[in-house]
N, C-alpha and C positions, 0 to 999 in steps of 0.2 A: 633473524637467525634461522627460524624457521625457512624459509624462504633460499637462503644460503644453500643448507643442508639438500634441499630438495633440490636444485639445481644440481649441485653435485650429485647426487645419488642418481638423477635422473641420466646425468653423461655418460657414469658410468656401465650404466644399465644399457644405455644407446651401444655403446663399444660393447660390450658382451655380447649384443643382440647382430656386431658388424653392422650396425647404422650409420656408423662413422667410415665406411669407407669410401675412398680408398684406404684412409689413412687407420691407422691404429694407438688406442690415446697411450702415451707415456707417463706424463704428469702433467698436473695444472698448474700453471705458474701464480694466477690470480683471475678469480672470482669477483666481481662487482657490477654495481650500477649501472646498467647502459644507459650512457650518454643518448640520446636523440639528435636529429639533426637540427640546431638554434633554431635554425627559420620555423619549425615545428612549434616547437617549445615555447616561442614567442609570438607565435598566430597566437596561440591556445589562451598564454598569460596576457595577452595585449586585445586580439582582436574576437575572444571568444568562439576560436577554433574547438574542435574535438581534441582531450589530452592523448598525448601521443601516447600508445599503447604502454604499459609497463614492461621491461625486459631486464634482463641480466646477459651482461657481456663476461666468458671465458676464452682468458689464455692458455692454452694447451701447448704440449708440444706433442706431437703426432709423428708416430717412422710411415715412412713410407714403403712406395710399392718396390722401390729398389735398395729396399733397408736404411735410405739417408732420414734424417732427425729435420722435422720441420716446425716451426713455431704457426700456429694458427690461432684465429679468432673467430668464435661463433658467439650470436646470439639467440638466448634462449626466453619463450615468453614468460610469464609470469600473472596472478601469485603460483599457479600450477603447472608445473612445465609437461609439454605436449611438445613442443615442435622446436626445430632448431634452423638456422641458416647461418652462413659464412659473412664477415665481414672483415672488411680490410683490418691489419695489424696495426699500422700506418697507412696516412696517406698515400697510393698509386703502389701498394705494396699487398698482396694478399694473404703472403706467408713468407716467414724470414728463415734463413738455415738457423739451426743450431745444433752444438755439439755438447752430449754430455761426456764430462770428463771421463768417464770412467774409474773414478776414485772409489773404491770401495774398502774397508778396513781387511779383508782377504789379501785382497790382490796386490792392495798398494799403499794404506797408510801400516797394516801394520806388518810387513816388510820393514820399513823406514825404524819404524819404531825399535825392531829388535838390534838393526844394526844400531842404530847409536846408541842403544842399551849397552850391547856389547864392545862398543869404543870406551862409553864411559866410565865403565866397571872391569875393564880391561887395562889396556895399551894410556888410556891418558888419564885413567885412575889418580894419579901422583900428582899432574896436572893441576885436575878439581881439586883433590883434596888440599891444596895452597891455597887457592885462589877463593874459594869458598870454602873457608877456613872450618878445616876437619869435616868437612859432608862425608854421609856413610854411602855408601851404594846405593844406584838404586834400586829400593826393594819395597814391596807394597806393605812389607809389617815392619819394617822400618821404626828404631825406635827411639834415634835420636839424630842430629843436626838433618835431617831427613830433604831429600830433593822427588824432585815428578817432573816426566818428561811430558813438554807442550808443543804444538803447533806454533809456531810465530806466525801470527798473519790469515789472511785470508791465499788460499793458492794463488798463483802466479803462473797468466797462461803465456809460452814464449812461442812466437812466429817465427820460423827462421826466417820467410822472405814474405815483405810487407805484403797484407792482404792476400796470401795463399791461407786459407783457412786447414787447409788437408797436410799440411806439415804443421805440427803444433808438440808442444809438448809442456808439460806443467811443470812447474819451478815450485818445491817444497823447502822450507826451512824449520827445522826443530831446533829447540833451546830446552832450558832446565828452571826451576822454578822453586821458588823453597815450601817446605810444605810442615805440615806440623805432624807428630807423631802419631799411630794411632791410641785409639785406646784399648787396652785389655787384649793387647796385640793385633788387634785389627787393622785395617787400611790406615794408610797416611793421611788428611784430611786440609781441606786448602783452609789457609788464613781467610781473614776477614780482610779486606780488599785486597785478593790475591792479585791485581793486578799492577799491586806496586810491587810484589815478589817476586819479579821476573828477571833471571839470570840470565845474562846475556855475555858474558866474558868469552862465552865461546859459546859458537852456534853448529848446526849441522844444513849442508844445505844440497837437497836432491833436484833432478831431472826423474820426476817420478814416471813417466812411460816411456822408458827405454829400454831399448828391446833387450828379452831377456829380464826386466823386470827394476826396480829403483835403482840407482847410479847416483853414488856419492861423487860429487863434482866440486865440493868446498866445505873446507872447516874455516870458522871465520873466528882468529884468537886475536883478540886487543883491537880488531877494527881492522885487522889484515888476512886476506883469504888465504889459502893454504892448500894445494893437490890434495896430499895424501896424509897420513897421521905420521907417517915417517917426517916429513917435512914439519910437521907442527912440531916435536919432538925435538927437532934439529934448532927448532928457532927458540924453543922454553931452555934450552939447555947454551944458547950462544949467550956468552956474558954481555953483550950489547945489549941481551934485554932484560937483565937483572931487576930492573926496576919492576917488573912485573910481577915480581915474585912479593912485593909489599901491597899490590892493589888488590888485597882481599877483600870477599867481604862476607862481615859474620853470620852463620848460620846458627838459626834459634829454635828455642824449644816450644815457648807457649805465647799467647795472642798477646801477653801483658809486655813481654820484649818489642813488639812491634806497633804499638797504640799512633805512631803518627799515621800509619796507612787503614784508622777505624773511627769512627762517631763515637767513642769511647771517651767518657769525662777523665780531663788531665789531672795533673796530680796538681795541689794548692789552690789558693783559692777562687771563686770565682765573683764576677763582677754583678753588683748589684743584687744581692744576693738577699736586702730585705723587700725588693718591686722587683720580682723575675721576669713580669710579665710587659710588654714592651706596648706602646699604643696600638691600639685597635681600632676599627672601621664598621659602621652600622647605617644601616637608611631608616632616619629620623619617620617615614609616613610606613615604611612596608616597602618593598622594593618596585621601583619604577619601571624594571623591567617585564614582558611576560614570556613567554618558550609556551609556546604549545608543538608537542611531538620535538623536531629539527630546527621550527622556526624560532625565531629571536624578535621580540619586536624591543625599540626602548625611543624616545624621544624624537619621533620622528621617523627613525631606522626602523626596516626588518629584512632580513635574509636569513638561508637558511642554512642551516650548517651541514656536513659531510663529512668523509671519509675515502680514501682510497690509499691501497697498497703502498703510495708514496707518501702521503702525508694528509694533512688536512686540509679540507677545502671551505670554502666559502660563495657560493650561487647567490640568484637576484638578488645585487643590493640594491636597496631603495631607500631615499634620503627624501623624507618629503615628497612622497609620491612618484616621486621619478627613479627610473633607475640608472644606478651610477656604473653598475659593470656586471655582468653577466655569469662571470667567472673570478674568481683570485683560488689558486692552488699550490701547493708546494711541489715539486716537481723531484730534487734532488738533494739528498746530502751527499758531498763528497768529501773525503778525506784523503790526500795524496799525506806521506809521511816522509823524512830523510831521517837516520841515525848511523851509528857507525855497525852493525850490524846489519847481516844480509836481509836477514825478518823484518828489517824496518825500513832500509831506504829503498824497498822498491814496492813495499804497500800501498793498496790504494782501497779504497774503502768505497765503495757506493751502497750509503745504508737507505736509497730510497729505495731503487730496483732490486738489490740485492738481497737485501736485510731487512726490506719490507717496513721500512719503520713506518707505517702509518695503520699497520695491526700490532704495533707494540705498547699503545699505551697503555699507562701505570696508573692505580691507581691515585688519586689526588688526596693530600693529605689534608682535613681543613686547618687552616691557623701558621700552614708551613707553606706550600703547594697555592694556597687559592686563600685571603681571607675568610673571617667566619660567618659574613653575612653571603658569602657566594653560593647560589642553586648549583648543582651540582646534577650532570646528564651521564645517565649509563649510556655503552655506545657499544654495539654491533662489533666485533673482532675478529678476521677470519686468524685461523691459523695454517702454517706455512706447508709446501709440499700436500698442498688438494685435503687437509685435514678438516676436521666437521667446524662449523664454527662456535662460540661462544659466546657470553655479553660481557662486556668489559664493564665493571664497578665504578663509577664515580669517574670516567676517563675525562668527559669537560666540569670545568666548572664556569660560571657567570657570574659576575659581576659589575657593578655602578663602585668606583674610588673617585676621590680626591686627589689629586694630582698635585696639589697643595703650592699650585705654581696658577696663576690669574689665566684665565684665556683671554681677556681684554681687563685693561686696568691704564687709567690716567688718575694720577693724584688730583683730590680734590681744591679748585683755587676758586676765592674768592673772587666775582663776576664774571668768572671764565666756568666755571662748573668740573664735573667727573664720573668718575665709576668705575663700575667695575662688574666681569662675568666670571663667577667660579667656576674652573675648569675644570668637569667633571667628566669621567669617561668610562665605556662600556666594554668589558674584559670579558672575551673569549678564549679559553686558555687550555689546551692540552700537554699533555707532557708523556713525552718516547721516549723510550729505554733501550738501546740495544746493546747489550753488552754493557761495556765499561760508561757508556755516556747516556748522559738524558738532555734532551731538546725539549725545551720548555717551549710552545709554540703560540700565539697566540696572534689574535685580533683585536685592533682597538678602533673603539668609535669617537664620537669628537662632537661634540654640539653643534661648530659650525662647518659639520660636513666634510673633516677631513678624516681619513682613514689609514692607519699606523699598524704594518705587521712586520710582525718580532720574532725570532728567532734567539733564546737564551740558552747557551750551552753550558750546562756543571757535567761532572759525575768523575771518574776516575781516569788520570792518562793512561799511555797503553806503555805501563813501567819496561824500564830495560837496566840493564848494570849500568855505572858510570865509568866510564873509563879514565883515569887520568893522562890528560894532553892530548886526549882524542876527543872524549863524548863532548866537551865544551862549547866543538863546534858543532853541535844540535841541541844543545840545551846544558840544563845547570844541574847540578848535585840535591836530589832531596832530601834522603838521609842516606847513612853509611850505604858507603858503595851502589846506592839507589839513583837512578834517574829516569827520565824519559826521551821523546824525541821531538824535534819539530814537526810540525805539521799544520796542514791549513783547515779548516772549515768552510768551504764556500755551499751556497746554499742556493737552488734556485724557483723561478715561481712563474708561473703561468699568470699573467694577469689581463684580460679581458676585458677593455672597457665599455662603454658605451655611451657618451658624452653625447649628450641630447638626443640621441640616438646613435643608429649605426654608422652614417656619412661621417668618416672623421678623416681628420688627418693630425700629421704631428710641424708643429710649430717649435725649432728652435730661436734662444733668446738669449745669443749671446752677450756676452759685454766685452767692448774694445774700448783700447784709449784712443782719445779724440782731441787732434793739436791744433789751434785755431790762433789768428792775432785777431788781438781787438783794436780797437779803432786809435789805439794810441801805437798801433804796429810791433804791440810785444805780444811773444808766444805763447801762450796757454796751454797747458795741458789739462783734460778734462776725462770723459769717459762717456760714452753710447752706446745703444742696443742695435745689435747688427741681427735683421730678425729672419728667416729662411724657413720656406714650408721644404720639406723634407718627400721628395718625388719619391724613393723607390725603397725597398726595403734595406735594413742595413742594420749593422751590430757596430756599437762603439765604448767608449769609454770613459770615464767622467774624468777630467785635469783641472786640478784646485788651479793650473796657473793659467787655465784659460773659463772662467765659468761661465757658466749658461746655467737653462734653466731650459728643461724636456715638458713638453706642453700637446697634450692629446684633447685636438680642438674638434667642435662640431664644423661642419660647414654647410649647415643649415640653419643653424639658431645663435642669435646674439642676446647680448644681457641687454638691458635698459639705454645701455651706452652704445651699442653698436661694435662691440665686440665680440668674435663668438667665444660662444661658453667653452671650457675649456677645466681640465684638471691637470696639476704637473706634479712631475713624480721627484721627490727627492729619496735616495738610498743612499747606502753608506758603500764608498768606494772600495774596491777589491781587486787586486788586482795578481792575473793568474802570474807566476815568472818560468812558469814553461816556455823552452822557444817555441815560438808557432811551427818550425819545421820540425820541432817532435814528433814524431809518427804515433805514439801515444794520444796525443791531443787530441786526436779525429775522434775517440771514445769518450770527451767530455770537452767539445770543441764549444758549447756555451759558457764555459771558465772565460772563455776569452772577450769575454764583452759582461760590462756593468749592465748593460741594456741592451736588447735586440729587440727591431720591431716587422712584425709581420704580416702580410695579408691572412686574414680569419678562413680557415677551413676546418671544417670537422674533424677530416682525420689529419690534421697536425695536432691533437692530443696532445704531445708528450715532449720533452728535450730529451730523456732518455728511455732507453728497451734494455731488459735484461741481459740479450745477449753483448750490449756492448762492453759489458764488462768480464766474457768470458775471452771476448778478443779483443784486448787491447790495440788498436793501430789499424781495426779491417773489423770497426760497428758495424751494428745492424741497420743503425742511426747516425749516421753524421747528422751534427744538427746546422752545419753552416749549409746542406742541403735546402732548408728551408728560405734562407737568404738568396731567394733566383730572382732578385732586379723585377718583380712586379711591384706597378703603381700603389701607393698606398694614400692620393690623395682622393676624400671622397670614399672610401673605404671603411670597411669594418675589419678595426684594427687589433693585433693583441701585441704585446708588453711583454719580452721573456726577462725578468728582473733577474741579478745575480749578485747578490752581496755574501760579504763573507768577515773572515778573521785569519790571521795567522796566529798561532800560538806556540810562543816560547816557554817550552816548562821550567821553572821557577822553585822555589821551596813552599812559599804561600800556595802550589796547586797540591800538597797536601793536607789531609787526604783526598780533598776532592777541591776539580775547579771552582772558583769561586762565579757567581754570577755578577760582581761585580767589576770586574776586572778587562771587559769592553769584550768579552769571549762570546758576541752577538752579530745577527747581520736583519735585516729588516731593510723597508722602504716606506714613504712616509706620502702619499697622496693626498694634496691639499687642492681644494679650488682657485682655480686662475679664472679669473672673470666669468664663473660661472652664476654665482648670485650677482643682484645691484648692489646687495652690500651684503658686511658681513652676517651669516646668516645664525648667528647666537643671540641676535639682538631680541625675539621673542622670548625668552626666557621667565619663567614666574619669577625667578629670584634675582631678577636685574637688579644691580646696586644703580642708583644712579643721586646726583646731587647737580639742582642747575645753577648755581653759584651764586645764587639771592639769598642764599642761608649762612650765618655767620660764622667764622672759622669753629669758632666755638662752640656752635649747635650742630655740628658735622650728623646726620643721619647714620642710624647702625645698619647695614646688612642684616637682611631676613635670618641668617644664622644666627647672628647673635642677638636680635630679636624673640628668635621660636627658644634659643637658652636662657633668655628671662626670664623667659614664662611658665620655668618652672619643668624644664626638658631634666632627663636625668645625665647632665653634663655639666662641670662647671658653670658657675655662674661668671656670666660678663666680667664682673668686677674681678673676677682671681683669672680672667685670660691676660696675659702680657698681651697687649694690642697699641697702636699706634692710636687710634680713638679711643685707648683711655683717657 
């Protein structure tokens, strides 16, 4: 933190002093760890080179000498900053345009704000008060059925003609929200998950830099847009839409009316209420794993953990002395949304670049968040807009669990033999909060060397009205006149391998059906491996109704058998339903593939740049740029993973998503003929039985062995077990 702190303090002192010119600094977009160049990093850790010097890399954005807005990158050394130099943004890129909006609460949110004040307390007064049954005005002493006007959405930047950046204009939308009274005539005061209290039967929607100043350009009532209030007016009073006049919805006074939308115990009674407390997890000797500082070591394993503005990272893994991948990073959340409101079906979310979620973690609860044998790591947090940094409280936590499912298991048979490996594994786990949602994120290790990252999403939808015969087709009713919208989750990941080293390539391993006659001249149908090294870079897509299997092989080292060593990736299929010729797309053009794979270069860093998300249709980053047709056999290769979820809101997502509910996306890297065999077989607690022992003197596993003997957990005889 220290360390942070000076860097910044140091830039800013450079720009006072004109060291930074030409340019002059604006703001920092993100402060962190400078990367090195691998070959570096890898002399040092492999061939005992000199460590590559320590640095810290800054995004800035910097006006120039003709007043235009540029994004730059410098690095600055470290632990004491002295000196600074330039380094690419991206790849063949040394500085990106960018434009800031210009939004400021003077100029132009609250403009916005007074108009729709004075719409709603004016002219469609008559309107709300129907439809949100008796609301008072808006007003900040407000003292009963009480509303607040909100932002819907993050802004919305509109291009009139694709990729001119110098014609733009920002797309706002306001809506109204229920709020609770104050006290003692004070301010109004938001509910407890205000983000199910969000009014949406009617919206407000600006072109906020148009000349002259905000430009009301739509009222959006029941899901239908509207010129002017006169037209809205025209359409609440035409008896065709009579029906509207019954789709209220009620306006409350205190938190105890609204208990579906809080962690609030319900009324009656609850379950199990003389054993509240649900099984628990301990490690029987002291925990198997150690952390010294970042590093993890546990059973073989050690790498070290990280952070950056995107999400979490993971560096040198090593599995048994070798190591298995260089990098794995989170790269991207994105959230595209549809609803019948203008606030919702043109949002789009990028909480990596945008919303920083990888300085947003939370602290970890024990017993909720992480069990109660988990070590738990404070962790480094900048804050947003070049602010000082801080330490984040308990953001990881570690763990060894039971999986409580065999990692190898053959029932035991007489003269045939058995056994069995209990599938134990190593939990790495943060959890990001941005706003309404938390990203439960983590890493899992594996005994025989495979490695599983997860991505678990809860927290609160982004609430909107429901409309009857409209919102249905984006979701379902959670409570009175309550809902939300559809929307996706896709999530994507930097992953780096390094499979017996750097020389790889990638072996696809399909499966086709196979028609053969056999010798009596009848036709068979059967099935075969159609197997294809994969020449040049490419982005594709996973189809249950053709499978394969994605396999990133050495082509230098074989296992025992003369295979080469190899790791394959299973993820959970996602699939974006943007057309590809969406002009949109180009700002989150890795939606479009399960998998893309790459030749390794330093500065291909990243799938996304912040400014792709201020221009939709004309990034700073196309990432199918990165797909130019070089060779990738024999290569040092990376993995841009992209899984996801779509999520339909439902009634069970109040108050909050559930985590069990498949609202996740991960990728699951197993070994393909990397070991001779499976490599869990060293294990101290191997179950094993060779089948010279009578069914009836069956051997107990070490567990229930070390609980004989007096361990403070049931005894053998009160566990239901099959060897009783």
């Amino acid at each position: 933190m220290e360390e942070y702190n000076a860097v910044r303090d140091y830039l800013l002192a450079q720009d006072q002093a004109g060291a930074l010119a030409p340019f002059k600094f604006s703001s920092l977009i993100s402060l962190e760890r400078y990367s090195p160049p691998k070959a570096d990093v890898l002399a040092y850790l492999d061939q005992g080179a000199p460590a590559p010097p320590r640095a810290a890399r800054a995004d800035m954005v910097v006006e120039k000498e003709d007043g235009s807005l540029a994004r730059i990158a410098v690095k600055v050394n470290l632990p004491s900053p002295s000196t600074w130099t330039r380094v690419p943004v991206i790849e063949g890129r040394d500085e990106v345009f960018h434009q800031v909006l210009g939004i400021t609460a003077a100029e132009h949110t609250t403009p916005m704000r007074e108009m729709v004040t004075e719409m709603v307390n004016g002219p469609l007064y008559e309107i709300i008060t129907v439809i949100y049954e008796g609301a008072s005005r808006l007003a900040n002493n407000c003292t009963t059925k009480c509303m607040g006007l909100r932002q819907v959405g993050p802004h919305q930047v509109v291009i009139p003609e694709a990729g001119d950046r110098s014609k733009f204009d920002v797309y706002s939308t306001f809506g109204l929200e229920r709020r609770l009274p104050g006290v003692d005539g004070g301010n109004t005061r938001a509910f407890q998950g205000s983000y199910l209290h969000r009014l949406s039967h009617i919206t407000f929607d600006f072109h906020t830099l148009a000349e002259g100043g905000p430009k009301l350009v739509g009222i959006n009532l029941m899901g239908t847009v509207y010129s002017t209030v006169e037209d809205v007016l025209a359409a609440w009073n035409d008896p065709a839409n009579s029906a509207w006049r019954e789709w209220t919805i009620p306006m409350i006074d205190s938190q105890e009316d609204a208990l579906y939308a809080t962690f609030q115990p319900r009324p009656g009674s609850t379950r199990s209420p003389d054993k509240p407390l649900a099984a628990i997890s301990f490690d029987p000797y002291g925990a198997r794993y150690k952390i010294d500082r970042n590093k993890v070591m546990w059973m073989g394993w050690e790498l070290e953990l990280a952070e950056s503005k995107r999400g979490p990272k993971w560096y040198n893994i090593i599995f048994k002395g070798e190591r298995l991948a260089y990098e794995i990073s989170h790269q991207e959340a994105f959230a595209a949304y549809g609803g019948h409101d203008s606030g919702l079906h043109h949002t789009q979310y990028y909480d990596g670049v945008t919303y920083a979620q990888g300085y947003r973690g939370s602290e970890m609860v024990p017993g909720i968040d992480c069990p109660l044998n988990a070590a738990f790591i404070d962790s480094f947090q900048a804050l947003g807009g070049g602010g000082r940094g801080r330490i984040g409280r308990r953001a990881w936590c570690v763990f060894e669990y039971d999986t409580a499912l065999p990692l190898l298991i053959h029932d035991f048979t007489p003269g045939v033999g058995g056994g069995g490996v209990r599938n134990t594994a190593l939990v790495m786990r943060t959890k990001l909060t941005i706003g309404n949602y938390d990203y439960i994120q983590e890493m899992q290790l594996h005994l025989d060397g495979s490695m599983h990252v997860n991505a678990v999403l809860s927290g609160y939808m982004q609430g909107s009205s429901y409309v009857p015969t409209v919102s249905q087709l984006w979701g379902n009713q959670v409570e009175v006149g309550m809902g939300s919208a559809l929307h996706d989750h896709t999530m994507n990941w930097k992953v780096d391998l390094d499979v017996g080293g750097r020389s790889n390539q990638i072996e696809m391993d399909r499966v086709v059906p196979w028609r053969f006659n056999d010798n009596a001249n009848r036709l068979w149908t059967s099935k075969k491996l159609d197997k294809m090294i994969s020449q040049t870079e490419f982005g594709m897509n996973m189809n249950p109704a053709t499978p394969m299997k994605l396999v990133v092989q050495s082509t230098e080292k074989t296992n025992k058998w003369g295979t080469p060593r190899g790791y394959a990736i299973h993820s959970t299929p996602h699939h974006q339903v943007y057309p590809h010729d969406d002009p949109a797309l180009a700002s989150f053009a890795w939606t479009k593939y399960n998998v893309a794979v790459t030749k390794f270069y330093d500065g291909e860093w990243t799938s996304s740049l912040e400014q792709d998300d201020i221009f939709p249709g004309a990034p700073a980053l196309n990432f199918d740029s990165y797909l130019n047709g070089e060779s990738i056999v024999g290569e040092d290769l990376v993995l841009w993973v992209t899984s996801g979820t779509y999520h339909i809101p439902h009634s069970e997502d109040a108050p909050v998503t559930p985590t069990t509910h498949g609202n996740k996306a991960g990728f699951t890297l197993i070994p393909f003929n990397y070991f001779d065999e499976n490599a869990a077989m060293d294990v101290s607690d191997l179950f094993t039985a060779d089948g010279t022992v009578p069914k009836a003197e069956k051997p107990l596993p070490m567990i229930m062995k070390w609980a004989n003997d007096g361990a403070c957990v049931p005894s053998y005889e009160n566990v239901p077990s099959a060897f009783a």
